[in-house]
N, C-alpha and C positions, 0 to 999 in steps of 0.2 A: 477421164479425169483422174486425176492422182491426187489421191487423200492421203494427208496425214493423219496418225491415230494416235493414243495416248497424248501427253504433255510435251512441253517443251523441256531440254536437258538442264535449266536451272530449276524447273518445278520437280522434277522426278528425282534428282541429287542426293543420295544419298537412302532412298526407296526402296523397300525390298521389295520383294519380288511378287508377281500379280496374285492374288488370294481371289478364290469365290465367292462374288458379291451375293447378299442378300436374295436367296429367290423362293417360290413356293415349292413344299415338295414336293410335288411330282415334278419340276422341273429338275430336283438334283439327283432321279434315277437316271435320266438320262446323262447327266454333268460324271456322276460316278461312273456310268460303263463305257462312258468316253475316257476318260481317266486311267481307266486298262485295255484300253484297247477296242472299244466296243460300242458299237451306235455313232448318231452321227456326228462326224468331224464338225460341222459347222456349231455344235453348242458343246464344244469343247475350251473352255478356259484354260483349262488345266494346262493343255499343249499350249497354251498363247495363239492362240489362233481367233481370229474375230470375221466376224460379218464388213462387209463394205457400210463405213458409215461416214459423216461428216466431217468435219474436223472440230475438237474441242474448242474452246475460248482460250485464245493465248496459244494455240498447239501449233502457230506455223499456220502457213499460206496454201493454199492448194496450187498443184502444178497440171499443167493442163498437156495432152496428149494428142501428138499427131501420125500422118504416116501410117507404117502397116501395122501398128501396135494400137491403134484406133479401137477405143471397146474393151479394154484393158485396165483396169484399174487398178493401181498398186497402194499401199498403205505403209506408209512411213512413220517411223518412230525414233525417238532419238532417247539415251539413257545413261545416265552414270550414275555410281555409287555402286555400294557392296550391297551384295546378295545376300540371301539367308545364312549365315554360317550357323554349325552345332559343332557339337565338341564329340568327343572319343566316349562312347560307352552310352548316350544319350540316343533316342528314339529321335527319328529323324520325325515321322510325322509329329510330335510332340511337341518337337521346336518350332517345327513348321508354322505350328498353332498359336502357340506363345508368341514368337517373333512377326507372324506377318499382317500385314497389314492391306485393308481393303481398299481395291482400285476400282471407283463410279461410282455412282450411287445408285441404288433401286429404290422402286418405289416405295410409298410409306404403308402402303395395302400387300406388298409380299412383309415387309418388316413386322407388319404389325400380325399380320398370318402365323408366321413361326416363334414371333415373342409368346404369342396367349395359348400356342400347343405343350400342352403338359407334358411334362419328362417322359410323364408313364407310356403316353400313347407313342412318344417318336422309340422308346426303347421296343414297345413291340413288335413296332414297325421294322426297327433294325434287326430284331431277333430272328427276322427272314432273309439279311444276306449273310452270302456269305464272308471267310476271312478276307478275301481281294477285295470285296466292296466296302466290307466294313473300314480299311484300312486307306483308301479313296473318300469317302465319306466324312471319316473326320478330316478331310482338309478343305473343309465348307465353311466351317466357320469356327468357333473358341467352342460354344456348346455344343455341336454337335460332337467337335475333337472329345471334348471330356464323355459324352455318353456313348461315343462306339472304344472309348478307352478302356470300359470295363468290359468289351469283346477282347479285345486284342491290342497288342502293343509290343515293341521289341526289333524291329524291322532295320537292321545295321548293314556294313556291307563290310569284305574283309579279302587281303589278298593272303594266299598261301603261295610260298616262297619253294618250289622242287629243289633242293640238292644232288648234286650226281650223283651223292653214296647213295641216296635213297632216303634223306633225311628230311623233312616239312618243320618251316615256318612259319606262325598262323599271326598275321596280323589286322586287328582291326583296326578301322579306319581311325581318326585322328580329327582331320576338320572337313566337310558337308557347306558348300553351297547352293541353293535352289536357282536356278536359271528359269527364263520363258519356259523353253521345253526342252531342258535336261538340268542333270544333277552332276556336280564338279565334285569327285571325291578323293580324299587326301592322305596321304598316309607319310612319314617324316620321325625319324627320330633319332638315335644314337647306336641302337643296337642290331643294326641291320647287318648280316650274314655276309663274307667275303662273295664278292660278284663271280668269281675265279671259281667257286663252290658249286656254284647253281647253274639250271638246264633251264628252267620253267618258269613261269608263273600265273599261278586259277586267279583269277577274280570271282567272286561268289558272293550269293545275297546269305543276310543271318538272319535267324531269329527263332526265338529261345522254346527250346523241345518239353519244360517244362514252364507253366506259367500260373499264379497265384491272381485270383479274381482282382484281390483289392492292395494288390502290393507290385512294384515294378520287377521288372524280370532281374534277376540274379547278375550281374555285369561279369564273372568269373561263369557263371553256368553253362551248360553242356548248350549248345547251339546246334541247329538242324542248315546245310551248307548248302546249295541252290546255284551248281556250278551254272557262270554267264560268257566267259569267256575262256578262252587257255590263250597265250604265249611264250611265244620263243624268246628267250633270253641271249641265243646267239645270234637274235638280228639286232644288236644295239650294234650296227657298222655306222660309218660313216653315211650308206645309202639312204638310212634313217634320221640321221639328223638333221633337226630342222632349225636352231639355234644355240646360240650362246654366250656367254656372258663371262666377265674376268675369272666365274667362280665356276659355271658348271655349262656341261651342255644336255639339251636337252634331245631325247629318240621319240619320234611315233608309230607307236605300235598299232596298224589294226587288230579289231575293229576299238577307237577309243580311248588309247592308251597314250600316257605320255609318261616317261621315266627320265629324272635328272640324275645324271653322274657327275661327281667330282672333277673336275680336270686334275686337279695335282695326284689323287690317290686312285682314280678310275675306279670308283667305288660307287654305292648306291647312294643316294642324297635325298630325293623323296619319289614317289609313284601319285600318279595322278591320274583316277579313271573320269573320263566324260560319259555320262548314261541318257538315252535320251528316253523319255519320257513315254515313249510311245512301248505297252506292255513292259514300262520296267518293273510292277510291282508282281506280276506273274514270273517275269525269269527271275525276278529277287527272291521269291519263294516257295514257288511249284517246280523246281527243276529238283534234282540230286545232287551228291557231292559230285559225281562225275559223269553224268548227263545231265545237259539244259535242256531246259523247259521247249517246248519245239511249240509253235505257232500251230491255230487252227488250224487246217487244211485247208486252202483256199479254192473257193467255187468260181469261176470263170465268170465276169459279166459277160454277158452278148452282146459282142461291139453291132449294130443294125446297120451301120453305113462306117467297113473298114474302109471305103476307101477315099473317104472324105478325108482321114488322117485324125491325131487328135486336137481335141480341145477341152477347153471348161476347166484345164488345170491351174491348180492354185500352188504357188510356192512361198513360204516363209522364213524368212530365214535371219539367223539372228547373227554377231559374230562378241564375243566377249575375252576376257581374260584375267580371271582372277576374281570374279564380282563387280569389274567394270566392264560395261556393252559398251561397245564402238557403234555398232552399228545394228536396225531390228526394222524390217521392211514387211509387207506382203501383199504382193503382187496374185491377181486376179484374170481368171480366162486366159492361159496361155495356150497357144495352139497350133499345129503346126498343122502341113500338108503331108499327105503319104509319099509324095517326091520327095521330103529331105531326111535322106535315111542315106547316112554315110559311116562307114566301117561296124555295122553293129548298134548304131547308137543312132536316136531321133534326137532330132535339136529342137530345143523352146527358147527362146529369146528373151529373157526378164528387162532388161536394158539393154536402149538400142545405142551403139556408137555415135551416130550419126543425128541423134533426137538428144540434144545437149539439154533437155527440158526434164528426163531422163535419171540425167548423170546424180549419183547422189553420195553427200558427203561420209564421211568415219567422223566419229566425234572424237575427239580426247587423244592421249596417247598409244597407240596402240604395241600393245606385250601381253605377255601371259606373265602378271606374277607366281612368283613360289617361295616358298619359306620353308624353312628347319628349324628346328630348335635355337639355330645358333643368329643364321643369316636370314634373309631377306632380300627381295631385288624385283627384276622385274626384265626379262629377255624381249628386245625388241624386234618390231615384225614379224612377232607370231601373232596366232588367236585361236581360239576354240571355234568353228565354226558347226552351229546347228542349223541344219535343215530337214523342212518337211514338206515334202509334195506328199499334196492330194489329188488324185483323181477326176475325173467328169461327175461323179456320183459320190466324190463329197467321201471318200476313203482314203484313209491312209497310202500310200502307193510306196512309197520311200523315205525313210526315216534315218537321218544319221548325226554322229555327233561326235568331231575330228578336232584334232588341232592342225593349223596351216601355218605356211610362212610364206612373206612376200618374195618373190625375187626380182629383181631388174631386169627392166628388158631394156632393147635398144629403142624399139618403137613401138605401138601399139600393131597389132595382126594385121588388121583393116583398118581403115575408116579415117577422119582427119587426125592429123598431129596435133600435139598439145605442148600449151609453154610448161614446161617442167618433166620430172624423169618419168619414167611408165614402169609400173609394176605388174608382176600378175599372180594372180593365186591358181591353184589346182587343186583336186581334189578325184580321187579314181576309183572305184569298188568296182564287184559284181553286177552288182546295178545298174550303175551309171556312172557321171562325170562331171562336174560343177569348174564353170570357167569363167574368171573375172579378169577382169586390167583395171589397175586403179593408176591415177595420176598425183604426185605430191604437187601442191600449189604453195610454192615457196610465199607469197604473201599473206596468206591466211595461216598457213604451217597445218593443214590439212589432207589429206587423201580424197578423193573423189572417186569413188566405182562408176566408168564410162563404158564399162560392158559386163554383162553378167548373163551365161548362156547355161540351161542345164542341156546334157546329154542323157537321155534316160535308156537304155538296152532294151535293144528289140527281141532277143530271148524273155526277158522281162516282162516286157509289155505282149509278147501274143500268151505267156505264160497267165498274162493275168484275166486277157479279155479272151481267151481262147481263139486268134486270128495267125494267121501263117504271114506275116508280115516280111 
């Protein structure tokens, strides 16, 4: 069966972004360590990820499933309007808190649980985690934000700019959107460095090396830097561009990155990091200026029947641009056989071609906007696209968060033809591969996704379950 989840795209219009409903606490140690990375995926909010449930009132129809995807259930959602936005110099959980706003409802026995717990007892309670939980934790709700506030606060993010003399430009961010599961961060203004100058550019989490119990951190104050990424600034070619517009065109930088230049002055215009959710608050502020933060160590599950192939995996995946979502699914028990293992890479089949029950729309117009100080616009067929595979056991497997662009094809790969043009998006890491075809439906003036296939790496995958695949 195929459930839709959340509201329909006129009740959600204009909605930020999904906030932590009401629950008991001992429900939100778990909610927080999911939140960095930790415990289980399935009661993780924070990443937008939900449990198989019915459809709301008003949310749309259920679509029903046949064929070899039989047993499958996927979760649709549709969504427009702006995201969280913060400004330059402002605590991103801070706004988080002020601005967002609760999606469901919980019951009136958790509400009424944590209205009658006294400040005193939840602050000692807090006084046993640490800065990563504490900084997860205030985005529970308005009161918890203020009481883990007088733990910690200050959490920015900022690009430094290499020079070939040897010369650094240190800029922090500008404007902050919160997505399902990731964070859109902005940076734009007047005084950025001749491009012709520079080799590099760190991307890096901030947050303040000295900090005063009952007063906000210093906005000009010394900062501790928490390198997340490096790039090459000699790869803005043309193999990187993915759009553009009368005013600029825009490059994507793995892992994340997207950078607008000028067309008339071939100059910088603005930077734009995509961060996905998954351990962003650990590489924000457990790494160094110039080593990041490096992930657990991961311990092998023991696959008991490799050669059944996998299943039980879940993908999510949302695509946006700007604070508007096109499109925000998730699909249930994807699975394949140990026979389809082609070039390196296992295929799982989210959407089938051929199952038109399947096929599912882009809402709205799809671009990535961007702004400067000056301009404003909005480049067409592109999008941020996030995804999250999980697992058989309900982990993390794959987490990423790209901008894409459509291109034309003549026909779709496989399967039957369709009245109107064919698109298809891409997507390629270490990892894996993400492969869609979408169809424009000149009557509705819509996009339809008629196939969507991940590819996951079979280095990956015996890496993770310890199998010689």
């Amino acid at each position: 069966m195929h459930k839709l989840c959340g509201t329909s795209a006129h009740a959600r219009k204009g909605q930020g972004a999904v906030l932590f409903g009401a629950v008991k606490l001992r429900s939100c140690t778990s909610q927080v360590s999911m939140a960095t990375g930790r415990g289980r995926p399935s009661c993780h909010r924070f990443l937008g990820l939900q449990e198989p449930r019915e459809p709301r009132h008003g949310g749309g129809v259920a679509r029903g499933r046949t064929g070899p995807a039989a047993g499958r259930a996927g979760a649709f959602r549709f969504r427009k309007g702006q995201g969280i936005k913060f400004g330059a110099g402002d605590t991103a959980l801070r706004q988080y808190a002020r601005h967002g706003q609760h999606f469901g409802k919980s019951s009136s026995n958790c509400s009424v649980y944590l209205d009658r717990m006294p400040s005193e007892i939840l602050l000692k309670i807090f006084s046993y985690l640490d800065a990563v939980s504490l900084l997860c934790i205030g985005c529970v709700n308005r009161r918890f934000y203020h009481l883990a506030n007088d733990k910690i606060s200050g959490l920015g993010w900022a690009i430094i700019l290499k020079g070939k003399s040897g010369r650094e430009y240190i800029m922090s961010h500008v404007d902050l959107s919160l997505n399902d599961t990731s964070i859109t961060v902005m940076w734009y203004g007047k005084n950025w460095p001749r491009l012709a100058t520079l080799s590099a550019l760190n991307l890096c989490g901030t947050t303040p090396i000295f900090m005063e119990r009952y007063k906000a951190p210093a906005k000009n104050g010394p900062r501790w830097h928490s390198l997340i990424a490096k790039y090459d600034l000699s790869q803005l070619t043309e193999s990187t561009m993915i759009g553009c517009d009368r005013l600029i065109r825009i490059f994507s930088l793995s892992p994340g990155l997207v950078v607008g230049l000028w067309k008339k002055e071939e100059e910088l215009a603005f930077v734009m990091a995509n961060l996905h959710l998954h351990y962003i608050i650990e590489r924000s502020t457990l790494g160094s200026a110039t080593v990041p933060y490096e992930l657990p160590p991961h311990v092998p599950f023991l696959d008991d029947n490799p050669e059944y192939g996998l299943h039980g995996y879940q993908l999510h995946i949302d695509m946006h641009g700007g604070g508007v979502f096109f499109f925000c699914a998730t699909f249930y028990n994807l699975f394949t056989m140990k026979g389809c293992i082609e070039d390196g890479y296992v295929k799982l089949t989210a959407i089938h071609f051929r199952n038109s029950r399947e096929h599912l729309p882009l809402i709205g117009k799809v671009g990535i906007a961007w702004r400067t100080n000056i301009f404003d616009a909005i480049i067409e067929s592109c999008s941020v696209m996030d995804v999250t595979v999980l697992d058989e056991h309900r982990k993390p497997f794959w987490c990423l968060s790209a901008a894409v662009h459509m291109k034309p094809a003549a026909c779709p790969s496989d399967g039957p033809h369709f009245l109107g043009q064919t698109y298809f998006i891409d997507y390629k890491d270490v990892e894996g591969r993400v492969h869609a075809e979408l169809v424009w439906i000149e009557e509705t003036e819509e996009y339809f996704i008629v196939s969507l296939v991940l590819y996951l790496s079979v280095a990956k995958i015996n890496h993770w379950f310890g199998t010689k695949y």
